[in-house]
mmCIF file of the C-alpha atoms, coordinates in Angstrom:
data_MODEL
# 
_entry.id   MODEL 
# 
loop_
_atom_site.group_PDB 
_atom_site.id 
_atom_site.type_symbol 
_atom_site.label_atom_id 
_atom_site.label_alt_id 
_atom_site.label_comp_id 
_atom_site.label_asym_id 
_atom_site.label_entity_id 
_atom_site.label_seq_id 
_atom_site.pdbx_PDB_ins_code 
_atom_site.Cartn_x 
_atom_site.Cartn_y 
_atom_site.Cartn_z 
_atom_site.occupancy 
_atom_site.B_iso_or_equiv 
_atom_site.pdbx_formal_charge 
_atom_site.auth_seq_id 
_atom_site.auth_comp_id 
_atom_site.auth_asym_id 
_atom_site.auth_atom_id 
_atom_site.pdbx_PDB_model_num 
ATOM 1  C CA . UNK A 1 1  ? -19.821 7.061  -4.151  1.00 0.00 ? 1  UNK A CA 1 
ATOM 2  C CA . UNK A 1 2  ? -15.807 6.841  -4.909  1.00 0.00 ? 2  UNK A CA 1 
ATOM 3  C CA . UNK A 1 3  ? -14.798 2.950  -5.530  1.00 0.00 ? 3  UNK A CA 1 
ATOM 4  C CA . UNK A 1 4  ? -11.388 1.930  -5.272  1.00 0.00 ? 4  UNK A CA 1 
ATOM 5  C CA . UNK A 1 5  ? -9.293  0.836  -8.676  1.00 0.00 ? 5  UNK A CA 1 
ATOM 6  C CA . UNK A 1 6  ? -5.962  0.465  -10.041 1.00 0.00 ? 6  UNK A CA 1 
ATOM 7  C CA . UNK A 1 7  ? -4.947  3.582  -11.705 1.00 0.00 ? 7  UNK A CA 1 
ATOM 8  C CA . UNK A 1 8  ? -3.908  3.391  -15.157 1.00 0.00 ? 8  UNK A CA 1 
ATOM 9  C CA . UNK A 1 9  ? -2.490  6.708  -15.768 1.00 0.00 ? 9  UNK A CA 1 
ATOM 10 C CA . UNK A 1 10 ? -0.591  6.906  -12.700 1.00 0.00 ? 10 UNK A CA 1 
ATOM 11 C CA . UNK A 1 11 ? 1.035   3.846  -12.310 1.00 0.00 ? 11 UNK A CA 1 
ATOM 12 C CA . UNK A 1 12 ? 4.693   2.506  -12.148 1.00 0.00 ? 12 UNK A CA 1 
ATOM 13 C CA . UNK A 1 13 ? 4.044   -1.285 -11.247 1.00 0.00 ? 13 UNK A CA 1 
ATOM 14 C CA . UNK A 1 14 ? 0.188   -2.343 -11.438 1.00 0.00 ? 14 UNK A CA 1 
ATOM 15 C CA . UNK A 1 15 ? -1.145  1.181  -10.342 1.00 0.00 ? 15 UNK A CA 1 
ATOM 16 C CA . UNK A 1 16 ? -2.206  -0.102 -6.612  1.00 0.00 ? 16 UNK A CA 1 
ATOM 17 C CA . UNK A 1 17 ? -0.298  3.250  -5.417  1.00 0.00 ? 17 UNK A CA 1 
ATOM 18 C CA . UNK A 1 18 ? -2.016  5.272  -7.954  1.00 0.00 ? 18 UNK A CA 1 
ATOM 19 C CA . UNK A 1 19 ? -5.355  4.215  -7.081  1.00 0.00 ? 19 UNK A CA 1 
ATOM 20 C CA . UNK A 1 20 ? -5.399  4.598  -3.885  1.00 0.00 ? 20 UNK A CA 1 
ATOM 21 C CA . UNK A 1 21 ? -3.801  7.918  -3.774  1.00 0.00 ? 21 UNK A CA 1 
ATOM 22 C CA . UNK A 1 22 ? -6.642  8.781  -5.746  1.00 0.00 ? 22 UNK A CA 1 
ATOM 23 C CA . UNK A 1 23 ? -9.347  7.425  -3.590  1.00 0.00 ? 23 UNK A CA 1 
ATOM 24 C CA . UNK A 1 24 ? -7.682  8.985  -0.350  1.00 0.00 ? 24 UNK A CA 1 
ATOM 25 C CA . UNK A 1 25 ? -7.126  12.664 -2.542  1.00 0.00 ? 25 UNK A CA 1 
ATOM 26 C CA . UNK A 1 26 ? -3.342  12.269 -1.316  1.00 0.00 ? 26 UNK A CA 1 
ATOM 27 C CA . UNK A 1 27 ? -0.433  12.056 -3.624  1.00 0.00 ? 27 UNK A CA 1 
ATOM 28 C CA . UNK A 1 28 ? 0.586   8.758  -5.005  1.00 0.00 ? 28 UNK A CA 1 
ATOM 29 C CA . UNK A 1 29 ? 3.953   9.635  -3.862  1.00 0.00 ? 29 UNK A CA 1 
ATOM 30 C CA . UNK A 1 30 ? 3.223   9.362  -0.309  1.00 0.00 ? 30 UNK A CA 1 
ATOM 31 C CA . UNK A 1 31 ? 1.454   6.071  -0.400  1.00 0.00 ? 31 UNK A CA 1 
ATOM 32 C CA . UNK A 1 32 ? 4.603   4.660  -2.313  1.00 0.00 ? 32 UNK A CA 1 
ATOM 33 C CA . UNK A 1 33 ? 6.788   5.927  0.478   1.00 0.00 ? 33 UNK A CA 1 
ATOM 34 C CA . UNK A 1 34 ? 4.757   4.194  3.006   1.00 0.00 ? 34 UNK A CA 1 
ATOM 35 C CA . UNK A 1 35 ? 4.987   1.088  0.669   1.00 0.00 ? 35 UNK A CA 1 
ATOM 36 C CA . UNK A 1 36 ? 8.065   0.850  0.718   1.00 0.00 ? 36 UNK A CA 1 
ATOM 37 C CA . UNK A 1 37 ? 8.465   1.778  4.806   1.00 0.00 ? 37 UNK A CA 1 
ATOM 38 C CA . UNK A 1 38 ? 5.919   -1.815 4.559   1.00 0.00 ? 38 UNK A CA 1 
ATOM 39 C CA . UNK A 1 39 ? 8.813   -3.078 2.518   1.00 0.00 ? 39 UNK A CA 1 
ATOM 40 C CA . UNK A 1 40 ? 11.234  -3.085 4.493   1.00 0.00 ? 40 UNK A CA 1 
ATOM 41 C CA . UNK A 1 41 ? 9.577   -4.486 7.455   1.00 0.00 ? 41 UNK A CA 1 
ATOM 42 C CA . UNK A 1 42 ? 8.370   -7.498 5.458   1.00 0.00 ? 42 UNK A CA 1 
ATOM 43 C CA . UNK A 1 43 ? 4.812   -6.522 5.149   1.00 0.00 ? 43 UNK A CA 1 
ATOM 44 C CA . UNK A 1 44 ? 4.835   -4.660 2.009   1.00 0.00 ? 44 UNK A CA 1 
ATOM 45 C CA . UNK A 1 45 ? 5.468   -6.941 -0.789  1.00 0.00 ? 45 UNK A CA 1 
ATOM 46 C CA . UNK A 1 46 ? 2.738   -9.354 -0.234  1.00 0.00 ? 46 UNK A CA 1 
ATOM 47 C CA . UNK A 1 47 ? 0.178   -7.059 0.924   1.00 0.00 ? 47 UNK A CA 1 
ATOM 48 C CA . UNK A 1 48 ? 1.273   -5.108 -2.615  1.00 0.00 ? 48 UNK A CA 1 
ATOM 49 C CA . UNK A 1 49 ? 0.667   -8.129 -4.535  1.00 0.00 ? 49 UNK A CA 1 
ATOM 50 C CA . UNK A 1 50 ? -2.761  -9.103 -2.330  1.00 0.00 ? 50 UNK A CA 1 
ATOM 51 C CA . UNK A 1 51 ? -3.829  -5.576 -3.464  1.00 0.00 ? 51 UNK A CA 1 
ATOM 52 C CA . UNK A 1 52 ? -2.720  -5.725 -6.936  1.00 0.00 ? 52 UNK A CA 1 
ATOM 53 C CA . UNK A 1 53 ? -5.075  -9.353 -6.977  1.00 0.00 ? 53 UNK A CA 1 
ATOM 54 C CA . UNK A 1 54 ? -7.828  -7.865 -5.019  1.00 0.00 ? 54 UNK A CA 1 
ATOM 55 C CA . UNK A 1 55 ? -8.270  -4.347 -6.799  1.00 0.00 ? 55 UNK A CA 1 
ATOM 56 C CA . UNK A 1 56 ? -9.810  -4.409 -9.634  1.00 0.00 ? 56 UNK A CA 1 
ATOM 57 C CA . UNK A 1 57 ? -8.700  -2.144 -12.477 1.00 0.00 ? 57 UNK A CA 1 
ATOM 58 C CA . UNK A 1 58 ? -9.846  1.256  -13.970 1.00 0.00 ? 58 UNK A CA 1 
ATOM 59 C CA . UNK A 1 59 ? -12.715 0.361  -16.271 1.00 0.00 ? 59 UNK A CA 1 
# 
C-alpha cells in the first residue's frame, strides 16, 4: 500500500509537490503547475501550507 509523504529529494519548498507527484506516478512538474493555477485563484497558498502541516515527511 503507497502512503502519501513529503518528498525529500524532489522538493523546491517543503516537497508537498514532490510527494504527491510521486504517489499519483505523474511528474512533480504538473502538480506545481496546477498549484500555482490554485494560486492564482486564491486557493492555492493555504491549501499548500494545510498540506505541508498535514503530510507528514519521508521517513
Amino acid at each position: 500500500m503507497k502512503k502519501l509523504y513529503r518528498s525529500k529529494k524532489d522538493r523546491i519548498i517543503a516537497g508537498v509537490c514532490g510527494g504527491i507527484g510521486e504517489y499519483l506516478d505523474v511528474d512533480p512538474t504538473l502538480i506545481r503547475l496546477l498549484w500555482v493555477l490554485l494560486a492564482l485563484e486564491g486557493i492555492g497558498i493555504p491549501g499548500y501550507i494545510i498540506a505541508w502541516i498535514i503530510i507528514p515527511e519521508e521517513p
